[in-house]
Each structure stands twice: as C-alpha cells, then as structure tokens.
N, CA and C of each residue as an Amber inpcrd file, in Angstrom:
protein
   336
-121.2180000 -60.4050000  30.5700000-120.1330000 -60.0230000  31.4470000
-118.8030000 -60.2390000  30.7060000-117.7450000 -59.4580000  31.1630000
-116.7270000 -59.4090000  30.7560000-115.8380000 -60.2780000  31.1910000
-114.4890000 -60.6730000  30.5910000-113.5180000 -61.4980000  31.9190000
-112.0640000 -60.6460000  31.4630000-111.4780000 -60.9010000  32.3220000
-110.0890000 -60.4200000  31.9380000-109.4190000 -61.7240000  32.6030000
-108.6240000 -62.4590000  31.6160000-108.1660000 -63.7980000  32.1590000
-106.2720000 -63.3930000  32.1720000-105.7810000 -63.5560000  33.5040000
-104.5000000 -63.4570000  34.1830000-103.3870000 -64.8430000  33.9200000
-102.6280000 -64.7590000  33.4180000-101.7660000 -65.9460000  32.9690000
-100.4220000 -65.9950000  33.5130000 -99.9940000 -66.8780000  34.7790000
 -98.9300000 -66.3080000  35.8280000 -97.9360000 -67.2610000  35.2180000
 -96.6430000 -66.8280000  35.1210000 -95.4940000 -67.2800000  34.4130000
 -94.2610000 -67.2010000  35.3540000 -93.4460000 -67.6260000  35.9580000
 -92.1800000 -67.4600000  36.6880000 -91.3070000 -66.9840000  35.3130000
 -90.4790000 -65.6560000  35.3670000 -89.2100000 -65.3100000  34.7850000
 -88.3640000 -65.9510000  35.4820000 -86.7900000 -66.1570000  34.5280000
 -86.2720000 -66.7030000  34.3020000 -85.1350000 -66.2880000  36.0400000
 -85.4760000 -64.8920000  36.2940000 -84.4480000 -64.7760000  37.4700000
 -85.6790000 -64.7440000  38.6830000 -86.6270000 -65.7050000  38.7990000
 -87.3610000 -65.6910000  39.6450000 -87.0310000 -66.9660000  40.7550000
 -87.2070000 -66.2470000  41.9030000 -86.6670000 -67.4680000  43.3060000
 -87.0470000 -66.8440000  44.2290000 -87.0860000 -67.6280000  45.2440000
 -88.0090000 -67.3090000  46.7300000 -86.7950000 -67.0490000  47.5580000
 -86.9310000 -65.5260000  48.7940000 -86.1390000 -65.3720000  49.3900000
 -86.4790000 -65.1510000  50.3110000 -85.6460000 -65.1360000  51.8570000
 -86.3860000 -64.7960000  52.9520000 -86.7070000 -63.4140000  53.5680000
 -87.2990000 -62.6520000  53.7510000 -87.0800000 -61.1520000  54.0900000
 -87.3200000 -61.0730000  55.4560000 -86.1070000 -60.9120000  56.1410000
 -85.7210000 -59.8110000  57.6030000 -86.6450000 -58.6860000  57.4330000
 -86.6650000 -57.6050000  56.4700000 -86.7910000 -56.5800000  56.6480000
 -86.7760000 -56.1550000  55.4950000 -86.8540000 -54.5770000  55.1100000
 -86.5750000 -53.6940000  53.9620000 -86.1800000 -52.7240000  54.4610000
 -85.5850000 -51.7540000  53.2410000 -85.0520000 -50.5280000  53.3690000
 -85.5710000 -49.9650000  52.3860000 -85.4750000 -48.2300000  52.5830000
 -85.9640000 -47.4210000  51.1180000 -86.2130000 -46.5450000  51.1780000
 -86.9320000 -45.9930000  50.4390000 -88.3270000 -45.0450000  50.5940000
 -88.4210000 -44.5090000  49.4520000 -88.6170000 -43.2070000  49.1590000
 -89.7330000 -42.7610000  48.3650000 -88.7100000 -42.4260000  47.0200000
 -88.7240000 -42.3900000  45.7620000 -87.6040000 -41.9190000  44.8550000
 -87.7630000 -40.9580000  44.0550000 -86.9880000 -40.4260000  43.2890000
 -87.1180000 -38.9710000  42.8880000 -88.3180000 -38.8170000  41.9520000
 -88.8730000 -39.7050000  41.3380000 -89.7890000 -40.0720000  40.6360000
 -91.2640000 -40.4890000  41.1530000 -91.2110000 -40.4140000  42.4250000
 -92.1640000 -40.5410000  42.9320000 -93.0280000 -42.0360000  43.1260000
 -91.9940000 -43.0200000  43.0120000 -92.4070000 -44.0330000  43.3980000
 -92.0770000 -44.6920000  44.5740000 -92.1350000 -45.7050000  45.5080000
 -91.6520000 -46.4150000  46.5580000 -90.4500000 -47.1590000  46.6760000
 -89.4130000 -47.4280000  46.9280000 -88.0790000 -48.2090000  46.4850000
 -88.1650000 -49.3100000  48.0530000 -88.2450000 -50.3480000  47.6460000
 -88.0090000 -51.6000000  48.8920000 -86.7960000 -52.4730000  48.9070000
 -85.4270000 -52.3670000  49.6400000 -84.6400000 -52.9790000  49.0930000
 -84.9530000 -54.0580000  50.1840000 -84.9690000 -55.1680000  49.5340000
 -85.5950000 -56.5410000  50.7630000 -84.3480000 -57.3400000  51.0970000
 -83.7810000 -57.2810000  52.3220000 -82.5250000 -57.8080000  52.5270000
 -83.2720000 -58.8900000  54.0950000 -82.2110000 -60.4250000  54.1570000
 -82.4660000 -61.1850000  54.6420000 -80.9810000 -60.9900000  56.1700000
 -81.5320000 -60.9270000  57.2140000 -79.8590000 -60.8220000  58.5200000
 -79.4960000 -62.3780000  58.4540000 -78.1520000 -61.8510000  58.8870000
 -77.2840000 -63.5710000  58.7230000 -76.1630000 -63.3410000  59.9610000
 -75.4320000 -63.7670000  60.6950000 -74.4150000 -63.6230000  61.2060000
 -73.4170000 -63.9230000  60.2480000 -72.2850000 -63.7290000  60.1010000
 -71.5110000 -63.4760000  59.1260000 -70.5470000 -64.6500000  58.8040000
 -70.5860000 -65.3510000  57.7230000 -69.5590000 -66.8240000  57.4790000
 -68.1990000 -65.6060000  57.4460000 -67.1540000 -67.1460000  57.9970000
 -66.1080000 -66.6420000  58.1750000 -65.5780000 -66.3050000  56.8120000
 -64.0290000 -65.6430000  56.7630000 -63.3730000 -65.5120000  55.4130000
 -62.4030000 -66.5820000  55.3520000 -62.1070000 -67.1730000  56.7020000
 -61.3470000 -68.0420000  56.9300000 -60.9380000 -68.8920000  58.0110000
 -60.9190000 -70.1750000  58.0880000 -60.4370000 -70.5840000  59.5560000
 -59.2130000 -71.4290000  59.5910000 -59.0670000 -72.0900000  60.8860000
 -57.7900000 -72.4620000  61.0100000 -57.8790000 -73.8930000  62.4030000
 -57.1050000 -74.8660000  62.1950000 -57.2750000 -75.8940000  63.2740000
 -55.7760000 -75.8810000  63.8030000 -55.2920000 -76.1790000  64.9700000
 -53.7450000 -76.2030000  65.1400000 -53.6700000 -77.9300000  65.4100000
 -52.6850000 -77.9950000  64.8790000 -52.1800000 -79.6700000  64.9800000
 -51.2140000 -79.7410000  66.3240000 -51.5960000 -80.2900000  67.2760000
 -50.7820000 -80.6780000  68.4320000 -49.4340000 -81.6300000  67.8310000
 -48.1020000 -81.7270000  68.7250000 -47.2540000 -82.4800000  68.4150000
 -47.5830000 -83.8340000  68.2240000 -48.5420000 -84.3910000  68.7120000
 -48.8870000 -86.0280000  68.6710000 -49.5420000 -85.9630000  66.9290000
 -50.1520000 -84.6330000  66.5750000 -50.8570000 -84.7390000  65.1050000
 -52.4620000 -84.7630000  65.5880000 -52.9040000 -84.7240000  66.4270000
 -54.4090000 -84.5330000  66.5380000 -54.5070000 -83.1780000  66.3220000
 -55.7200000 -82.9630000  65.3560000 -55.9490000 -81.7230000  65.3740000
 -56.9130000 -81.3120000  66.5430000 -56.9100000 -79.6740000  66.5990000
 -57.8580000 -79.5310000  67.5670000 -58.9710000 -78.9240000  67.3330000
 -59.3460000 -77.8760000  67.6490000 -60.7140000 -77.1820000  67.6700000
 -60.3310000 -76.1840000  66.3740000 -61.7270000 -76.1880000  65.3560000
 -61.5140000 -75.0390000  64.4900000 -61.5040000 -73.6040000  64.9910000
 -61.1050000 -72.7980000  64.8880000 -61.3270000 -71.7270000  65.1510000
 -61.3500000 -70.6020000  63.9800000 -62.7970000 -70.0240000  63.5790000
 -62.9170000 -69.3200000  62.7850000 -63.0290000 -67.5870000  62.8560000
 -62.5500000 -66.8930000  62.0160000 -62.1320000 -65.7770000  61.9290000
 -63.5600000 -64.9880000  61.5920000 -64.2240000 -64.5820000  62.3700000
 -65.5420000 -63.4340000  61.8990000 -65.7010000 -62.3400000  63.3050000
 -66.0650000 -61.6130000  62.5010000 -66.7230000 -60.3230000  62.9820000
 -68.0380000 -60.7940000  64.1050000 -67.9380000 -59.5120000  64.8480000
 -69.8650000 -60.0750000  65.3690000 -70.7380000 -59.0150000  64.3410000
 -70.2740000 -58.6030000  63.2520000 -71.2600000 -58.0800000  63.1180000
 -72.4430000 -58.5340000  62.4580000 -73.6590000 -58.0030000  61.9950000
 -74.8050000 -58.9640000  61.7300000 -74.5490000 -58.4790000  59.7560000
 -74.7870000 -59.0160000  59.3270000 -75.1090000 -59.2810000  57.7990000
 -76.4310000 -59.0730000  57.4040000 -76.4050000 -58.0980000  56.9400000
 -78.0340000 -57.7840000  56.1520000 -77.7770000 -57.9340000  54.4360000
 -78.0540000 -58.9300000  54.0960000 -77.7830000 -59.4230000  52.9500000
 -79.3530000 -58.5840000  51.5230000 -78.8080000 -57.6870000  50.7760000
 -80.0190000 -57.4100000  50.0410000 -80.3420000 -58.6870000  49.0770000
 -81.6350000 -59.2290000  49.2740000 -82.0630000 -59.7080000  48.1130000
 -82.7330000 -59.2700000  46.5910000 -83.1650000 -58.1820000  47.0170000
 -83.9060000 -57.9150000  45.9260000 -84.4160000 -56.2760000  46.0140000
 -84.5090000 -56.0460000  45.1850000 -85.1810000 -54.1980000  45.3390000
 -86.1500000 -54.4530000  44.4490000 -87.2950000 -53.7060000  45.0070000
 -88.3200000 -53.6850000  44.5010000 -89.0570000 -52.1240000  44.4270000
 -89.7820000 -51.7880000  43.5780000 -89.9500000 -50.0700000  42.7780000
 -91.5900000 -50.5980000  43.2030000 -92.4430000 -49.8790000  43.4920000
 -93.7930000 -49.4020000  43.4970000 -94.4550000 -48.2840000  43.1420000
 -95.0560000 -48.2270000  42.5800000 -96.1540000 -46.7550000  42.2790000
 -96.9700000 -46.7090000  43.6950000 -97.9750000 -45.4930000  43.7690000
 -98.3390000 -45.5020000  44.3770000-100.3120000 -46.3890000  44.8210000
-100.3290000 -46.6020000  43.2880000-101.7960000 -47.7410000  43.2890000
-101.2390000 -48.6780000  43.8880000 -99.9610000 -49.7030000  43.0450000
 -99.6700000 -50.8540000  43.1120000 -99.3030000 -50.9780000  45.1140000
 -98.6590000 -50.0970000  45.2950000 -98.3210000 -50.2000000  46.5760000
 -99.4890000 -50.1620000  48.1760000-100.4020000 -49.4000000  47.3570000
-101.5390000 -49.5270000  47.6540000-102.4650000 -50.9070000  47.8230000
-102.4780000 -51.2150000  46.4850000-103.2320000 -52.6660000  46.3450000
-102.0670000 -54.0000000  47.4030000-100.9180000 -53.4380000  47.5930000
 -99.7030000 -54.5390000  48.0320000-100.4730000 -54.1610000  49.8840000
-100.2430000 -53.1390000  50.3950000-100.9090000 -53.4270000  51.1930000
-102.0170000 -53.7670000  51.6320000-103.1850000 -53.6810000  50.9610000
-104.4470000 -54.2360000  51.0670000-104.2680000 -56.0220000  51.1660000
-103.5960000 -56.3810000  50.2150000-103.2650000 -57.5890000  50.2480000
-102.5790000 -58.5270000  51.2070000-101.7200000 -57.1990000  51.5530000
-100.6130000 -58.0830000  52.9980000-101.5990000 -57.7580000  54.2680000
-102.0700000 -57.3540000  54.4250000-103.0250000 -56.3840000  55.3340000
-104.0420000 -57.8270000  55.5860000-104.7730000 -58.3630000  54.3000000
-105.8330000 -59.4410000  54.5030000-105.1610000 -60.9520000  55.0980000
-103.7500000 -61.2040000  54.3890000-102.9220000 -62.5690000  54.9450000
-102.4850000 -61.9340000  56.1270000-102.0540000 -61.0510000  56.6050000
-102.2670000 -60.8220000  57.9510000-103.0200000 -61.6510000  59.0310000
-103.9830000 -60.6520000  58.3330000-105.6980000 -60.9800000  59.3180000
-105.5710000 -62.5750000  59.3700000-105.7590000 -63.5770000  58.0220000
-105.7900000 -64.5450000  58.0810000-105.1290000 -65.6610000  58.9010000
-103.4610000 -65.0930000  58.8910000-102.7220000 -65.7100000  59.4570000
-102.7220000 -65.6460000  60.8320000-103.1650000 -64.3070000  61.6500000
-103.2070000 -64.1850000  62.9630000-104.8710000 -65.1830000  63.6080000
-105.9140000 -65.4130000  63.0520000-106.8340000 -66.0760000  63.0490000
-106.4950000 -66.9180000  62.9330000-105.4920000 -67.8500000  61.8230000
-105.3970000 -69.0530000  61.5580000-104.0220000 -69.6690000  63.1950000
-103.4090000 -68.6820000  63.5090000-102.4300000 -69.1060000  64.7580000
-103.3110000 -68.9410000  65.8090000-104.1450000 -68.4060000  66.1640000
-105.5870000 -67.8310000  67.1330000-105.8680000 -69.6330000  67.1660000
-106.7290000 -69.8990000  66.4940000-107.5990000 -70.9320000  66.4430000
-106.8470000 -71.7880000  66.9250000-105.2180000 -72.6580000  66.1840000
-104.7110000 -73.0140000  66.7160000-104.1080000 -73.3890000  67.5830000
-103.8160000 -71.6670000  68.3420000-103.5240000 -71.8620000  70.3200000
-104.9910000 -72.4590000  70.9750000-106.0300000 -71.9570000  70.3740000
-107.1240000 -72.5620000  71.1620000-107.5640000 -73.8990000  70.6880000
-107.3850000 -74.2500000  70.1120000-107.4300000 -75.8860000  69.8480000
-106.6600000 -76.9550000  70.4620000-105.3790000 -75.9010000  70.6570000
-104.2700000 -76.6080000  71.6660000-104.5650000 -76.7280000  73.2200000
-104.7520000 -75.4950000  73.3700000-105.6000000 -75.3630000  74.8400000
-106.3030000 -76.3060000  75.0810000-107.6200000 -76.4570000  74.3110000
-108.9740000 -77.2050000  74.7700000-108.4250000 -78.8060000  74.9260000
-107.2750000 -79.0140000  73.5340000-107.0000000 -80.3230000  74.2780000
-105.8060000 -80.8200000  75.1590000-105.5820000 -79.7150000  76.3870000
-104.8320000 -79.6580000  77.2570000-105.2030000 -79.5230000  78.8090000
C-alpha cells in the first residue's frame, strides 16, 4: 500500500476569525470567491463627557451610527472540486455538531 503523508504548517499571516457570514460568488474564471466578514455594531470615532460647574464629570456620550459593521476578514477563492470536498466536510461537522447538541438537550432533560 501506498501513503501519501500530509504535513500541516500555520503561514505566517495565519489567525482565527469569527465569520457572521460571506459574500461572493462565482468569478470570471470560474472559480467561487467567499469574502468572510464578521457584524459588529460600530466603535465610535469619538466621544465626549461634559464637566458640570462643581467639576464632576458626567455621562460619556459617544458619537456612532446605528449602522451594523460587516467587517471582511478574509476572501477566500475555490475551484470547483475543492469547494466541493469543503462542503462535504462542513456538511459532516454539521451532522456531528447537531447530534452532539441533541444528546446534550437530552441528557439535560433526563436529569431534570
């Protein structure tokens, strides 16, 4: 038998991010484009406290928008195997994870 042995390395701009969501789709080249952006409500650009005549300050009051912040983390390119094999994969931790929270509510149950 054969082996093909896999040797996993972190690059140098590698870090864990949270993903809200993605954006994308398909590119002129015919691959998948995922831009993976995380929502935030929006830090201010600036705030401000007013000092009463006695010198106590009072309440901050900061300057933001309501709008929501979709922050991109990362874009990511797929072919159409790789994207393939990506869902097969997310598809199985799925399964796992909804079984593994399953069991859990019922374990909680039984000892309730």
């Amino acid at each position: 038998m054969r082996r093909i042995l896999y040797v996993y390395r972190d690059s140098p701009a590698f870090r864990t991010v949270h993903a809200s969501g993605a954006y994308g789709g398909i590119t002129p080249s015919g691959d998948i484009f995922a831009a993976i952006y995380s929502e935030r409500t929006e830090v201010p650009l600036s705030s401000y406290i007013d000092i009463d005549s006695t010198g106590k300050p009072g309440e901050e009051v900061a300057n933001v928008s309501k709008a929501v912040v979709r922050e991109v983390e990362v874009g990511v390119l797929l072919d159409l195997q790789t994207a393939k094999a990506f869902q097969v994969w997310l598809n199985n931790n799925i399964a796992t994870l909804e079984a593994a929270m399953k069991s859990a509510v019922s374990e909680h149950d039984d000892q309730h």
